[in-house]
N, C-alpha and C positions, 0 to 999 in steps of 0.2 A: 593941388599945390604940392613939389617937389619940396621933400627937404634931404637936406644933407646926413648921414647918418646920424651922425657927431649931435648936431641939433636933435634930432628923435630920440637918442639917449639920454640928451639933458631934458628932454618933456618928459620921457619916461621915468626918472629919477626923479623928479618934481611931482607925478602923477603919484606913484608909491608912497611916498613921503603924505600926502594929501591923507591918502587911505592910512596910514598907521603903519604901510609897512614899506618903511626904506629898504632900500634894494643893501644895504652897505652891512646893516644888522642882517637882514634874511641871511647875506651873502655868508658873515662872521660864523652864524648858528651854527650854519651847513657844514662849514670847515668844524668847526668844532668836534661834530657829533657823527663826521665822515667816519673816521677808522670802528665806532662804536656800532654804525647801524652796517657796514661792511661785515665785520665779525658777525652779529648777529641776525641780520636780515631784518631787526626790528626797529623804530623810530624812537629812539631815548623818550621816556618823557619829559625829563627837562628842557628837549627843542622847545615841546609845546607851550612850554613858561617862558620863551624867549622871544614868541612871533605870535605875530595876529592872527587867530585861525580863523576866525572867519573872513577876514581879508582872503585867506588863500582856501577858505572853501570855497569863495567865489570867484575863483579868480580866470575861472570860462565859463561862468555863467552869463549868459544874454542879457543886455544892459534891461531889458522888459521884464526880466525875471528877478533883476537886484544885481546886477554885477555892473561894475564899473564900464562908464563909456568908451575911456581913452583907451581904458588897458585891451579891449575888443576886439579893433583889427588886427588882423594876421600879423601884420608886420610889429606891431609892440608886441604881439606873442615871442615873432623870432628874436627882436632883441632882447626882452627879457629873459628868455632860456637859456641865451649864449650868456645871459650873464650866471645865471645859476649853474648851468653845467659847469664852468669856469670853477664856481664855487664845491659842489660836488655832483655829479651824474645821473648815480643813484638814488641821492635824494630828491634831485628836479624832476625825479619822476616818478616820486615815491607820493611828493605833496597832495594835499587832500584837494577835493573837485569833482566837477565829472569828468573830467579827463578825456579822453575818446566817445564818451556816450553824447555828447553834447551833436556833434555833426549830423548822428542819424536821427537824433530828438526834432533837432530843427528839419531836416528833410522830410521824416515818417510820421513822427507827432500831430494829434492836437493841439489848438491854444489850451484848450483846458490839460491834457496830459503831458503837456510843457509846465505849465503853472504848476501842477502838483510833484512832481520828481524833478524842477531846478529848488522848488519850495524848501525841498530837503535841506539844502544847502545852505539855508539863512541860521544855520547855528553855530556857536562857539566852540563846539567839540569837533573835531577833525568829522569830515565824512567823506569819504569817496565815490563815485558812479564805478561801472564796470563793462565792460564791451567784449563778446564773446562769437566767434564767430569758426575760426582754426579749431579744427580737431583731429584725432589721433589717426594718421596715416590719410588723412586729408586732406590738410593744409588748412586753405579759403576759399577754396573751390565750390564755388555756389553750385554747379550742377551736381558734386560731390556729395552734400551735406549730409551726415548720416542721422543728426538728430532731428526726429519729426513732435511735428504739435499735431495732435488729432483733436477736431473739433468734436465737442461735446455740450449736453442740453447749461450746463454751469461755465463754460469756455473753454480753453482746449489744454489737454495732456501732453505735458512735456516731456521727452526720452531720450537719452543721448549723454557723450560727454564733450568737452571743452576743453583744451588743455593750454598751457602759455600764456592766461589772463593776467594781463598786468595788474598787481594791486587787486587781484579779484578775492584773494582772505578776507582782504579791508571792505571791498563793497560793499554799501549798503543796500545797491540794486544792481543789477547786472544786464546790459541791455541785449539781449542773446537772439540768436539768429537761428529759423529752424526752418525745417521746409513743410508746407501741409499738404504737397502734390510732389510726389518725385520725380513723376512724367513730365512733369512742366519746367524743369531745369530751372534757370535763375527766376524765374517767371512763378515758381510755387514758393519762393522763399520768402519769410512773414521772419519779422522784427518784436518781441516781446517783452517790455520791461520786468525782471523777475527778481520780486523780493527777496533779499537774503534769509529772512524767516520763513518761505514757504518749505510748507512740508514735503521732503522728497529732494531739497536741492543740497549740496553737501561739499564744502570744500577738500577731495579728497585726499590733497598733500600741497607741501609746497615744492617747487621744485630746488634742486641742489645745484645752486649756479654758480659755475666759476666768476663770472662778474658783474656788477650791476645787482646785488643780493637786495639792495632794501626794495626794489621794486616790487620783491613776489612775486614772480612768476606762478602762476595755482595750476591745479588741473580742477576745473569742478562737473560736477555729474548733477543730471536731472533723474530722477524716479518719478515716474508717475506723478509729476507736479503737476498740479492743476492750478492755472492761470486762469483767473478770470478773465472774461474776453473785454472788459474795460481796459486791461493790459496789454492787447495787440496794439501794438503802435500804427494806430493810421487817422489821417486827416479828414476822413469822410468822401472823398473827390476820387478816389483810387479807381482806373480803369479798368478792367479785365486784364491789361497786358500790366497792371503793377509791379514794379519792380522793386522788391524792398530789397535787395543787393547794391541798388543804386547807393543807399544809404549807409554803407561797409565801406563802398568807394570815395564817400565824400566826410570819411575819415580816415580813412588813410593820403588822401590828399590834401588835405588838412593839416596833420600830423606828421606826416614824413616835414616839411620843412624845421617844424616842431623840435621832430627827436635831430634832425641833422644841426641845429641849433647846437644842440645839447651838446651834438658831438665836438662842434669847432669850439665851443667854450673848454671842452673838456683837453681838445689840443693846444690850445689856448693858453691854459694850465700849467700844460706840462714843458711846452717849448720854454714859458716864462719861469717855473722852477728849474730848469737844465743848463737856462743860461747863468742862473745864479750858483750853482752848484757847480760847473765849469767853472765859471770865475773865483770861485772859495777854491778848489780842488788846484786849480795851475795858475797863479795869480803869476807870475813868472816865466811863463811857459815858454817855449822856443817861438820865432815869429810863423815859421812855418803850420805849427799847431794850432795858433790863435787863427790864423787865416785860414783853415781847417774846419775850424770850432764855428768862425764868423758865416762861412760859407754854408755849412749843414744849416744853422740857427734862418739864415736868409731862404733856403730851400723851403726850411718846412714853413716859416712864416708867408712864403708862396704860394702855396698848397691851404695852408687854411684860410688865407685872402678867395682864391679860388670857391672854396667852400662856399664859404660866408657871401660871397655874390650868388651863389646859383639857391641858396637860400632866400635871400632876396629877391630873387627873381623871381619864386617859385611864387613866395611871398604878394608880390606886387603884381603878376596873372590871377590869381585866388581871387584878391580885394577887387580886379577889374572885371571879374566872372569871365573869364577869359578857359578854356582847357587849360589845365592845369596836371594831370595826372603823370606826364613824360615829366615836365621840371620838377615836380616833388620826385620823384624816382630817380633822375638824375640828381640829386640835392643827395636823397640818403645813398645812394652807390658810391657816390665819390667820396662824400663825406667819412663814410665806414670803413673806405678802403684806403683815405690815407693815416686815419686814427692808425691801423694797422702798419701801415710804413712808416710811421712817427713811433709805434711803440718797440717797434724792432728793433730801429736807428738808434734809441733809448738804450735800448738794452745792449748793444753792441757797444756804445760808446761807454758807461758807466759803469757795464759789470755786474755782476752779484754782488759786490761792495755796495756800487749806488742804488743798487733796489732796496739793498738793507740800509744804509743810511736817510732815506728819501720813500716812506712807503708810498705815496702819490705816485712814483715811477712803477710800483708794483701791480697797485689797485689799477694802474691807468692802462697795463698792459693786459687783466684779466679781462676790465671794461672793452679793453678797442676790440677781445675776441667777439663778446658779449653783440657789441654793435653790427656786427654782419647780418646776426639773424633777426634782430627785431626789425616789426614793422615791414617782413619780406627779407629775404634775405640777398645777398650780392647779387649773386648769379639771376634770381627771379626781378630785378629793379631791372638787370642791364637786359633781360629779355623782351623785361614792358617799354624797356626804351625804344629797343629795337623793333618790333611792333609798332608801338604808335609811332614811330616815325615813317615805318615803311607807309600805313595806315594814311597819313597827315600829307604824305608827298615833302619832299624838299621843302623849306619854308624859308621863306626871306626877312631882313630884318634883325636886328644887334638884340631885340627884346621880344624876340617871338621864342 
């Protein structure tokens, strides 16, 4: 069954409400405690006296593991993010969960080593998952990986570092990617749940980001961590040609629709506070100006229409298990790069006057630089477009 957007938001809206946590209050907190956790990179504690945490511990967790049905498919993910980014960016991705870990849990996991780390999650105190794969000079190059597990008679020894982990300070487990064969390219790369108490693993800074600060960016290092081998992620079925890299890709396919959510919410934002701030600023204005003013406002509300379909689209291939990895790449390229022509536009039209009068126009311009690199960056989305499409041949069809 097809429904209309408009309809899926008022389920969504009804769906929140059910769980304890309206979308109207989450939305208010966010706003609230935006400029607070921007300055500090860190989550007020008073949010957490305003919102349901464990509604948003679970809020990707597998309806079999305690997470809510409705809120599940892809597509309540995408609308709900647009509405949070909407609200503030860096908090919709700051919120507790497993976050990214979840895609490769379902793909690489056990039923039993699914049931014990979503189990996490069934508490009232914030907790996060962690996903770790990028490292330093890099990238995600699975034939690249420099961090190796060596098998041992207790399970195997982790070495290496990680850098760019979203929320990876906060994690309470980190679900990290290492290789145990270097000859064997994507083919030697093994997936390990690693607790943030093991000995040896260390968050070694956070990074200093010009936007999007409450996410944490981390850099974390493994020494000689010894992972017991109940903690390789694998389902018992694995071939000789297993591929645990599959499982990096079916979160970042996942996800990009996710974070491009984020993004159109966050333009979203700022088109609907520009219009208002126009209108305060030249309430009087010449007609030539206003029609100036109305046509920019129409442009970029074009652009993020745009958006918001190829997130959807992205969205509704995913649910149908259809290829997927070209539309989510195309979702987050565009998305990231008209945040950027909308923050510019911002900035040319307002001034330094309306940055400092309107900090949302300020925060919104660090965030839209912020957006290019997460989750891949520009240039590397419009390559894997390019690829799978040459890849895929011409394809016909308004929804292929």
């Amino acid at each position: 069954m097809n429904l209309s957007t408009d309809m899926q938001q008022d389920m969504l809206r009804q769906r929140l409400q059910s769980l304890g946590l309206p979308a109207q209050t989450l939305c208010t907190a966010m706003k609230q405690h935006a400029a607070r956790t921007d300055e500090t990179g860190d989550i007020p504690s008073s949010f957490w006296e305003q919102v349901n945490v464990r509604a948003l511990n679970l809020n990707l967790v597998p309806p079999e593991h305690g997470g809510d049905e409705g809120l599940w498919p892809l597509m309540q993910r995408v609308l709900l993010m647009e509405q949070l980014g909407y609200a503030d960016p860096a908090l919709a991705l700051a919120l507790p969960g497993p976050g990214l870990a979840t895609p490769p849990l379902l793909a690489l996991a056990s039923k039993e080593q699914q049931r014990a780390l979503f189990g996490r999650f069934q508490s009232d105190a914030p907790v996060w998952g962690g996903f770790a794969i990028t490292e330093p000079d890099v990238g995600s190059d699975a034939t690249a990986l420099r961090t190796s597990a060596r098998e041992c008679s207790d399970g195997y020894v982790l070495n290496g570092t990680k850098c760019f982990i979203t929320n990876g300070a906060r994690a309470d487990f980190v679900v990290t990617f290492a290789t145990v064969d270097k000859g064997r390219g994507r083919f030697g790369v093994r997936a390990f749940a690693v607790d943030r108490r093991t000995p040896g693993f260390q968050v070694v800074r956070l990074e200093k980001m010009l936007g999007l600060r409450g996410s944490q960016l981390a850099v974390l290092s493994y020494a000689d961590c010894l992972i017991p081998k109940e903690n390789l992620l694998q389902r018992g079925d694995e071939s000789r040609l297993h591929d645990a890299f599959s499982g990096a890709q079916s979160s970042w396919d996942y996800f990009r629709p996710v974070l491009s959510s984020v993004i159109v919410g966050s333009c979203a934002r700022v088109r609907d506070e520009l219009a208002e701030y126009l209108e305060a600023a030249s309430p009087k204005a010449v007609r030539w100006r206003r029609l100036h003013v109305a046509d920019m406002l129409s442009s970029i509300s074009g652009k993020i229409s745009a958006a918001r379909l190829l997130c959807h689209k992205a969205a509704w291939r995913y649910e149908q298990g259809l290829p997927v990895s070209k539309d989510s790449s195309m979702a987050k390229a565009y998305a990231s790069r008209i945040a950027m022509e909308i923050a510019e536009a911002i900035l040319q039209t307002v001034g330094l006057e309306g940055l400092h009068d309107r900090p949302v126009f300020e925060r919104f311009y660090r965030d839209a630089k912020a957006y290019d690199i997460l989750e891949g960056t520009g240039d590397m989305q419009r390559l894997m477009v390019t690829r799978l499409h040459q890849r895929q041949g011409v394809e016909d069809g308004l929804l292929v």
